[in-house]
N, C-alpha and C positions, 0 to 999 in steps of 0.2 A: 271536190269543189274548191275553185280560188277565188278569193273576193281581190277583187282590184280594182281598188278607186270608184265603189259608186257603182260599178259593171257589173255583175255576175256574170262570169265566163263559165260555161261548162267543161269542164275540160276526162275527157273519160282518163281515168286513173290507172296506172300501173296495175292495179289487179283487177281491174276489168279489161285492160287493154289487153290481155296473155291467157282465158280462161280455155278449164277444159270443153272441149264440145261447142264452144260459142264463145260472143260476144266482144268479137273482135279479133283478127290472126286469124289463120284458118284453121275449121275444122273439119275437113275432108283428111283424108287419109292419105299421107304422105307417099311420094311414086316410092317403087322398089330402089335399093340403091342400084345406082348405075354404073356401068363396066368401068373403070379407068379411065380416062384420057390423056395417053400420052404427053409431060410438057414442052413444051416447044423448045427450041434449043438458043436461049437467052446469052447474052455476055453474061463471063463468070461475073458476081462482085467484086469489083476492083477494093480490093484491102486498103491497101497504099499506107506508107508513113501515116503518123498521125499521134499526139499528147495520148499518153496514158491519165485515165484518171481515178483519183481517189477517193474511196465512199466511208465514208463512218457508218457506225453502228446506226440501225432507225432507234428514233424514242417518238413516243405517242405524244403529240398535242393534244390532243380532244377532239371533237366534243366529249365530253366527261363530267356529267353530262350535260345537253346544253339548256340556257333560261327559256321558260313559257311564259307567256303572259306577265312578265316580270314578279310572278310569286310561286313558282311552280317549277319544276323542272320534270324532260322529259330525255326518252334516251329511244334506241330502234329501237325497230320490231323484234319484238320478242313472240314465241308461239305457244308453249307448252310450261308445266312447273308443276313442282313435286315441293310439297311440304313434309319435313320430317320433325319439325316439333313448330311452335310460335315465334322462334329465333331463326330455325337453321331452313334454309329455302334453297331450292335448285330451280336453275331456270334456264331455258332452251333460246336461244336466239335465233335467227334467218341466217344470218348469215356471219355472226361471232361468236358459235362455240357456244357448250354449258358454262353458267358460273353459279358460281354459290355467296351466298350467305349466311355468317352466325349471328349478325344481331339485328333479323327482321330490314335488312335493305339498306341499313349505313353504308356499309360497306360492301365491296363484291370480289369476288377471285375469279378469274378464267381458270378452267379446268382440263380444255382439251386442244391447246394453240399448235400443239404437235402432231393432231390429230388427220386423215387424210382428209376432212372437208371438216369446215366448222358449218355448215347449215344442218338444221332440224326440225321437226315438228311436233316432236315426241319423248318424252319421257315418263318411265315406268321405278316404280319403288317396291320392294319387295315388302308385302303387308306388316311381317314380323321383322324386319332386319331391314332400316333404312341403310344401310351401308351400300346396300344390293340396287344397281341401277343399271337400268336398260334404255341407251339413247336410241332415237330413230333418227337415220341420217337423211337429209336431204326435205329441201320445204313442200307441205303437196297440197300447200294456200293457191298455187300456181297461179301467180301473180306473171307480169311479164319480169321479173328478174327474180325469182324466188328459183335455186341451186336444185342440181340432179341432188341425188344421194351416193352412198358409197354403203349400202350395207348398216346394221346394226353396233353400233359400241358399249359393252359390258365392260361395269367395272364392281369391285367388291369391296373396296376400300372407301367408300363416300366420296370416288371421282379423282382421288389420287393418281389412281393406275386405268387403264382403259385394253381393252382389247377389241381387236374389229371382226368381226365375223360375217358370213352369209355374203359377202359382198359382191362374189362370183354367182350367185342365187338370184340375187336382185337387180344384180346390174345398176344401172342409175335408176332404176325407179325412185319413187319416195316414200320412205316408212311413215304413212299418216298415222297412225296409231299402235300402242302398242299396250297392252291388257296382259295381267296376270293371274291367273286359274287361285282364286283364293285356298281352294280346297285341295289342290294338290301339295305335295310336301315339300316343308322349307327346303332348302339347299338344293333343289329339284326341283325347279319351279316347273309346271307348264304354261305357256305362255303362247299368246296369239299378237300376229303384224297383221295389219293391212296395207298392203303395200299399194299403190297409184303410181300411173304417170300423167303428165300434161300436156293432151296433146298437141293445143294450138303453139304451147310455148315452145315444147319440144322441135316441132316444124319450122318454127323460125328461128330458133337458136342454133338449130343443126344437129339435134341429137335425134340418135336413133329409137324410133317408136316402137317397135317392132312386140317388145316390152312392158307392158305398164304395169307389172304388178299383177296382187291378187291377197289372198288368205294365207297367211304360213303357220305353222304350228312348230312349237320345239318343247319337248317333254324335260329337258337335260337341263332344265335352267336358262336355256337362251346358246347354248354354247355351239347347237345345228338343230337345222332349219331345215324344214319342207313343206312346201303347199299344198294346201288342200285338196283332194279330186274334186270337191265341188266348185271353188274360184283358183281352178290353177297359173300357172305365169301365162301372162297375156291377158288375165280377164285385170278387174279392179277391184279395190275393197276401199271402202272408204272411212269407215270409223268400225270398231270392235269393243265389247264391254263383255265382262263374263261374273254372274253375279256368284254370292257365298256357294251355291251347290254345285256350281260348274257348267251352266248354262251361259251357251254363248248368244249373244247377238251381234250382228254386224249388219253393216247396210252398205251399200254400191252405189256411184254413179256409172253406170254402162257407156263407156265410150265408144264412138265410131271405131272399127267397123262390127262392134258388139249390137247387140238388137237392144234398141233403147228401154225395152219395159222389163230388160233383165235389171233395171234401177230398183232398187227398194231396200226394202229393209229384211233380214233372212233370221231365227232364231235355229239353234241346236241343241239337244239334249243327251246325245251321245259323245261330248267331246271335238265336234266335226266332222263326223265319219258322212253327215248327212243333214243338211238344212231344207227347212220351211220357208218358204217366203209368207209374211205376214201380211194380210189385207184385209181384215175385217175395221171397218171403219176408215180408214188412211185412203188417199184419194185412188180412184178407178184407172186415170190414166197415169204412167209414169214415166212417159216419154219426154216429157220437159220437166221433170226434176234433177236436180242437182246436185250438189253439197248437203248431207243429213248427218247431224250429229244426235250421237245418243248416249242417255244416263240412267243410271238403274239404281233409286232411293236407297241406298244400304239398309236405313233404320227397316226398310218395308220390300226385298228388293220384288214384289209382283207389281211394285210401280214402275213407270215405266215411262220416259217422257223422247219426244224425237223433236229437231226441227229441223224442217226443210227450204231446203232452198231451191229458183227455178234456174235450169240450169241450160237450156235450151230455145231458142226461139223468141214471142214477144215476152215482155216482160223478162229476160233475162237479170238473174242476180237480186230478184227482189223474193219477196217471202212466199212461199208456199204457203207455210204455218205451224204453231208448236201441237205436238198432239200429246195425248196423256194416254197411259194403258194402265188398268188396275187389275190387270190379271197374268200379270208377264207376259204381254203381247196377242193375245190369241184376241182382244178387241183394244179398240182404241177410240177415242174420240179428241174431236177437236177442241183446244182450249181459246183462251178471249185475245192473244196475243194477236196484233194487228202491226205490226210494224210496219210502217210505209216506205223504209228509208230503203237503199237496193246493197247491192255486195255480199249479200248471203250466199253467195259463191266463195266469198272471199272469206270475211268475218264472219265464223258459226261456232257457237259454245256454248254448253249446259252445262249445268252444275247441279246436283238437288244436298240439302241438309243432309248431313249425315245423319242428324237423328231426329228427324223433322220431315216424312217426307211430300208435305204439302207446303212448302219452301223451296222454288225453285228461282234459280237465276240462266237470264238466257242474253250472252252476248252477240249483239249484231254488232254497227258502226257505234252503237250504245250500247251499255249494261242494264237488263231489266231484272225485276225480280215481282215474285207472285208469294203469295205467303198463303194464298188459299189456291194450292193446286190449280192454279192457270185460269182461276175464274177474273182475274184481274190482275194489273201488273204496271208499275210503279219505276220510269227512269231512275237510276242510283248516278249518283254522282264518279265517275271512274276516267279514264282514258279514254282510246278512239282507236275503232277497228279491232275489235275483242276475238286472239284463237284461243285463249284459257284462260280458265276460273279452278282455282282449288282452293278447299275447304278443310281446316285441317282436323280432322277424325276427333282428338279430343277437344277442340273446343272450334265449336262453330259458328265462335262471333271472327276468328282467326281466317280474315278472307281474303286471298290475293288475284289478282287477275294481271294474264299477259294480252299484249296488245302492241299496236301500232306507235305506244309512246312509251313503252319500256313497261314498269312494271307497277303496277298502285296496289296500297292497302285497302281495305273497306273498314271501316267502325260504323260506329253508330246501325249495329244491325243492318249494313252494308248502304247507310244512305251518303257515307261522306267517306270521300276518295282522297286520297295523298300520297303523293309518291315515294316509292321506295327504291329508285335507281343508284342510290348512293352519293357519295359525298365528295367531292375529289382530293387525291389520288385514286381514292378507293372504288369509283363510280364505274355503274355501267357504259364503257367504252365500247358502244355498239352500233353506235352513228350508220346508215346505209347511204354513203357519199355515192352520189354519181359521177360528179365533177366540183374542180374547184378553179378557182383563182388569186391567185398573191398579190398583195401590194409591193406594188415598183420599188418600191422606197424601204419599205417597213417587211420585213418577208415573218416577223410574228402576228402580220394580219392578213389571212386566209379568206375568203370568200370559198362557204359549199354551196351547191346543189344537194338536195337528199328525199329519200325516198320517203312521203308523208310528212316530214319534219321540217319543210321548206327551204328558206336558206338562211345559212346561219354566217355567223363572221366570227372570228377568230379577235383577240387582240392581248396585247400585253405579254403572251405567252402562257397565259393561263386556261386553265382545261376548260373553265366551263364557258363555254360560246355562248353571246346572245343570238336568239330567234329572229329574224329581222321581215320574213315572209312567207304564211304558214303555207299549206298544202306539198305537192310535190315540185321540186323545182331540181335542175339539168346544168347544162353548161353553164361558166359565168365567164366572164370576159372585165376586165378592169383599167382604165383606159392609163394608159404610160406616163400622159402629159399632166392629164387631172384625175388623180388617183382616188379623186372623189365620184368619179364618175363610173358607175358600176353597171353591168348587165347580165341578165339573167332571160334563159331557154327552156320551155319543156313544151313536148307537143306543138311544134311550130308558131309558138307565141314567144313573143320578146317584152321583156320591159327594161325600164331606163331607169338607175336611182342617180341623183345629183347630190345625195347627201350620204354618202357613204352606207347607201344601206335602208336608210331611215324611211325613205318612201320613196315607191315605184310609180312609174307610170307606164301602163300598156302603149306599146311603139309599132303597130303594125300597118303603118300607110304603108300601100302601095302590094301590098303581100294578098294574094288571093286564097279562097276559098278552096284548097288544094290538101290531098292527105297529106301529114307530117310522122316522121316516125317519132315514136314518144319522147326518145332522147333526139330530138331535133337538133344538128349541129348551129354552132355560134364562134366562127370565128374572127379573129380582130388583125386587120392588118401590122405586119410591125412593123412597118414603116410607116406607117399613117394612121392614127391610134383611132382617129373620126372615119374610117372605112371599115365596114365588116362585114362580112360574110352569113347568109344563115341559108337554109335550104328545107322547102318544102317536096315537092313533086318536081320543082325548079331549081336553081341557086338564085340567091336575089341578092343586091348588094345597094349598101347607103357609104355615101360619104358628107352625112350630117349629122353622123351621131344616131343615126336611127329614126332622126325624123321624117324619111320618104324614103320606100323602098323602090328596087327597080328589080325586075325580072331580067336574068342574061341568056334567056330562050325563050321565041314563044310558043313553045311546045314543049311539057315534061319533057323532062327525058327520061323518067323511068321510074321504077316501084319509088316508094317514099326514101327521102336521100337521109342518109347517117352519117355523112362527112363530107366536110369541105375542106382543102389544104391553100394555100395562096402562100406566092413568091412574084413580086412584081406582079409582072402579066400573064404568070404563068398560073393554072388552076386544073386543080382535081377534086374530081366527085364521085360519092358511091353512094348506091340505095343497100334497101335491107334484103334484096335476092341477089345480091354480092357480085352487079354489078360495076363498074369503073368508065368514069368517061375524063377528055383532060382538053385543054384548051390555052393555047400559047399567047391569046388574041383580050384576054383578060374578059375571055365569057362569051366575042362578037361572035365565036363561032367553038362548035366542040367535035373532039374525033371520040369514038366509043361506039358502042358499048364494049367496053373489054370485055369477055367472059374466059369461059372455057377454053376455048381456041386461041388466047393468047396468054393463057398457063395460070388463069384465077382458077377459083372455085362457082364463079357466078355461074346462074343457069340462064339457060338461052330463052325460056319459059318467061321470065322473070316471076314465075309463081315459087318454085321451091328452090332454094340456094342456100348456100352460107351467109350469115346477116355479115357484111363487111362492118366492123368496128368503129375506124380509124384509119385517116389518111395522113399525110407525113412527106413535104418535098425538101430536095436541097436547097438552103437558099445561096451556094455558092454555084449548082448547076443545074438547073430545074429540069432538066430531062430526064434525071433520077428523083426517082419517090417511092414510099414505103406502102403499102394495104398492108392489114390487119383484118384476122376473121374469127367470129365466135366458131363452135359449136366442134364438132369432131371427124378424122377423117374417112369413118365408113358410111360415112353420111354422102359422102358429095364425089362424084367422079375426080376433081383434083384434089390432093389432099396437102397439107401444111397450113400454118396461121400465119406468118408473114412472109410477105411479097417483095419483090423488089424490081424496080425496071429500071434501063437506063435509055431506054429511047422516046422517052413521054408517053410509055405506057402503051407502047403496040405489042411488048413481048414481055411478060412478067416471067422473075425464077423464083421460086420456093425457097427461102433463108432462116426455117422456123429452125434447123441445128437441132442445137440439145434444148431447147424449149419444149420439146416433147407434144405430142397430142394431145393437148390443150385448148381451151377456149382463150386467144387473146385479143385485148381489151384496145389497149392503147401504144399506140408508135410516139415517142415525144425525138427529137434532133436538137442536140447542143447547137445553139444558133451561130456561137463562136467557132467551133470544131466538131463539122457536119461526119467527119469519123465517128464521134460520139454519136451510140443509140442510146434508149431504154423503152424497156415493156413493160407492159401492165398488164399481166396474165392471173387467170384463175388460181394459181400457182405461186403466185408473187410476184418481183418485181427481176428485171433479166438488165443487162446490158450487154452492147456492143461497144469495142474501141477499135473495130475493122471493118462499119457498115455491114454489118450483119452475116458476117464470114463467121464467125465463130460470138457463143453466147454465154455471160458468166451470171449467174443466180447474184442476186444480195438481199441474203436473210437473214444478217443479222439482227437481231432486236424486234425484228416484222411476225407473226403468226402467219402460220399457215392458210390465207386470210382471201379471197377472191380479191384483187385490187382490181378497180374500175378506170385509172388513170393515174399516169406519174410525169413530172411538167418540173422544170427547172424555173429559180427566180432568174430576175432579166440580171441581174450579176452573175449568175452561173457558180454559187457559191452556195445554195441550197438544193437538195433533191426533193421534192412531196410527192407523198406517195394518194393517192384517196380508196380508201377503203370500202366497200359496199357489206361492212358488220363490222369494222372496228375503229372509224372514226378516221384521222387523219395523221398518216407519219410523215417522219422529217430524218434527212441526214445531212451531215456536212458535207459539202465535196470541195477537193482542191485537185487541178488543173497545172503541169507545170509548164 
């Protein structure tokens, strides 16, 4: 929810807008991949003459981390965390890697920027030997921008050293949990994954479903992996716990084309060779449940607490309910928790006292806690959008939780909350940027977009950014002439600030009642700072600053639009089934739908395609322009992530190069020397000095990090990079 000006606007949320099984994106079952289609036979990319240019090393601006409410600071999403004493903390991000801490959250270290994906959900500590850690790769919150996975990473050194395993096993599913057999031998761990995919997000991002996980077991410490006969690859697992004697429990959400009431919760007493499904007491139907996490009392473990969430149909994303078992599962009953609030799809986490076990805390969009086993239960003061709570074994006032706003402490017997994201230099640099924008003038003040943490500004060059407007917020746009005058996009909503920030006001005359894709485009003419561009179902355009808009069709043209490019009168458009329409006539009239048949990835359906990213024209020849596509090429009968045409778009040729099979993000064009590209790939950051004939990586100083956009200042003498898990880089460039 975003409050703006007096309004309550609803605006459904990144992680409702991408869920499994429901609630927005589809969840029907993706078509089989389709045969090839031959690309049509395009002009080569004309190289030509053209300035080489020069990149410096990146170094991180911030947010690091950014102000809340002016006494408070907050940093991204964070998912998972592992305490190994009241000082030293490990903690799992979305989308920026493990880091750690030795003195309880002043400070923080990335631990794995070299790693092949920094997203997770999960992290595991070996009971006797915190040194011993097990990450799970990839986020399975499936939000609409929450990362595939990549496999499991073990490390033995306290996160010094890393190794990746099982990754050919899991494919990109995503390791939502990951449990260690207390009872089996140190240095030998055995160990249980639940592995998940997602399906709606996976469908619209372009990766392949076919996958989503299941049960794995590895006896060896973690070192290999195989899945269970009971939840083998292709079913789901969604959380796993295994108490002191080697009893396991896990629980499933059943995804399409799985039969829904294989949902529930499963207990084992042979290791996995064979599971129970548990139902005495826990509800009768389970075809609209969801998301269930589960905790097993240490001090008592025949207690036994779940909560569910619904995860199908009406009521989507709200509470099921928490349940109690005091017999290790074989009965259950219902406790007093009533949470009204919804995203229990999203935000789900339990926690019981280690040595207490009628002391329970249950993170939704809030942190609760019950101190009389679930007969009652009392708001605590914490973050927003809660996926873990740990408790640390020898002292159990020592209470940390991750969440949507980095990371907080609890005291006060968990009633008062304060953050522990760090301090800068030393802060959690975990920011989830979507987009940003620069000042004209000033290129040390930054305007973001970000995931849950709204938009932040930059200034002076210092890491920690102020908060300027909460919720989730997308493109910005900063106007050339009056660099006071700011804008901001998410969900086909616009607002106008005239103070730099300071306050917004909702600008949507004239813009109808029409789907928007989440990251709704917002672009700003450069030539006319009072023209911009935004697109719902339509493109609409104002040349009063935003104060009346116009429709330049009156007929969608297609699935919900994710990019607008403008050059003069010249304009291109794409929706999120990838695909392409263009218009020489400044909107009176458009040729398109590009798809397949003139060498995209778009489907002819408009229901399953590659979501096109990012569009990109010349502004020396507008018959040339750039697409950009997420997702991967055994997904889509055409395969590559950047496009090129040189006839306005009747015949695109594939220019992704050594960018590899990739999700890419963003096309940006040096406005001065249209030779000059750069990308913004899952992978980092790419350029072109031959329009896309050949492609050179720049990683210096960058992590291994998904970037969601990279954009030159209007002198062309800075690079930024915007990060979706480490906040915002910067390089010099010089042009000769």
């Amino acid at each position: 929810m975003k409050i703006r000006l007096g309004v309550v606007v609803l605006i459904a949320s990144a992680h409702l807008a991408g869920c499994r099984g429901g609630g927005g994106g589809s969840s029907a079952t993706p078509s089989p991949i389709p045969t090839p289609i031959p690309t049509p036979s395009c002009a080569a990319p004309d190289a030509g003459p053209g300035p080489r240019s020069t990149e410096s090393a990146w170094t991180q601006m911030g947010p690091a981390p950014e102000s809340f409410r002016s006494n408070a600071s907050t940093s991204g999403r964070t998912t998972a965390l592992a305490l190994a004493s009241a000082t030293r903390w490990y903690v799992v991000s979305a989308g920026g890697g493990v880091w750690k801490t030795d003195n309880a959250g002043t400070g923080w270290t990335p631990l794995t920027d070299d790693q092949p994906i920094l997203s997770g959900s999960t992290i595991a500590m070996d009971p006797t030997d915190p040194n011993a850690l097990w990450v799970g790769t990839g986020e399975a919150d499936c939000s609409i921008d929450s990362l595939y996975g990549a496999g499991i990473l073990l490390s033995a050194d306290g996160g010094a050293g890393w190794t990746q395993v099982a990754a050919d096993l899991f494919g990109r599913a995503r390791i939502a949990k990951i449990a260690v057999d207390p009872s089996s031998s140190a240095g030998s761990r055995t160990l249980y994954a639940a592995a998940t995919g997602c399906l709606s997000v996976e469908a619209e991002r372009g990766i392949d479903s076919s996958v989503h996980g299941g049960l794995a077991k590895s006896t060896d410490g973690g070192r290999s992996w195989s899945f269970l006969p009971a939840f083998p690859s292709g079913s789901t697992a969604n959380d796993v716990v295994v108490d002191p004697s080697g009893v396991v429990l896990m629980s499933r959400f059943a995804l399409p084309p799985e039969d829904g009431s294989h949902t529930g919760i499963y207990r084992s007493t042979n290791g996995g060779s064979s599971f129970t499904k548990l139902t005495a007491g826990l509800p009768a139907d389970w075809t609209t449940v969801g998301n269930i996490s589960l905790a097993i009392a240490p001090s008592n473990p025949q207690v036994i607490y779940a909560v569910l969430g619904r995860g199908i149909g009406a009521g989507y994303g709200t509470l099921v309910g928490a349940y109690r078992s005091s017999d290790g599962g074989a009965n259950w009953s219902k406790t007093a928790f009533a949470d009204i609030g919804r995203q229990w799809n999203y935000n789900n986490a339990i926690q019981v006292d280690p040595t207490d076990a009628t002391v329970v805390y249950v993170g939704g969009v809030g942190l609760w806690k019950s101190i009389d086993s679930g007969a009652s239960w009392t708001l605590t003061a914490s973050g927003w959008d809660h996926h873990g709570i740990a408790i640390l074994a020898s002292d159990p006032q020592t209470i940390v939780t991750a969440s949507d706003s980095g990371v907080t402490k609890l005291a006060g017997g968990g009633s008062i909350g304060s953050s522990a994201n760090g301090v800068a230099p030393n802060a959690l640099a975990i920011t989830q940027g979507y987009a940003g924008a620069v000042d004209p003038i000033d290129g040390n003040i930054v305007y973001l977009g970000t995931q849950d943490n709204g938009v932040l500004r930059s200034s002076g060059g210092a890491l920690l950014w102020a908060t300027l407007l909460y919720g989730d917020s997308g493109q910005q746009a900063v106007d050339f002439d009056v660099p006071a005058t700011v804008y901001e996009s998410i969900d086909g909503y616009i607002e106008r600030s005239d103070d730099s920030g300071q306050n917004f006001t909702i600008k949507m005359s004239g813009i109808s009642a029409e789907a928007a894709a989440w990251l709704s485009p917002l672009t700003m003419d450069l030539a006319a700072s009072g023209t911009l561009y935004t697109g719902l179902m339509r493109v609409y355009k104002t040349t009063d600053r935003a104060e009346h808009w116009t429709p330049l069709s009156a007929q969608p043209l297609g699935d919900a639009l994710t990019a607008v490019a403008v050059t003069g009168n010249d304009l291109y458009t794409g929706d999120q089934a990838g695909s392409v329409w263009s218009s020489s006539n400044g909107g009176a009239s458009w040729q398109g739908p590009y798809r397949a048949g003139q060498g995209l990835p778009g489907d002819a359906s408009q229901k399953v395609g590659r979501y096109l990213t990012s569009l990109a024209v010349d502004p020396t020849n507008p018959s040339v322009a750039y697409a950009t596509y997420a997702g991967f090429n055994a997904f889509n009968s055409v395969p590559g992530h950047v496009f090129r045409t040189t006839d306005h778009g009747s015949c695109w040729m594939d220019v992704s190069g050594s960018v590899g099979d990739v999700p890419v993000n963003w096309v940006a064009i040096d406005q001065q020397h249209p030779n000059l590209l750069y990308l913004a790939a899952n992978n980092g950051v790419f350029k072109s000095m031959d329009r896309g004939a050949t492609w050179t990586p720049l990683k210096g100083g960058l992590p291994n990090v998904q970037v969601s956009q990279v954009f030159l200042n209007r002198r062309g003498d800075t690079l930024y990079a915007i990060t979706h898990g480490r906040s915002v880089y910067r390089a010099g460039r010089t042009v000769p």
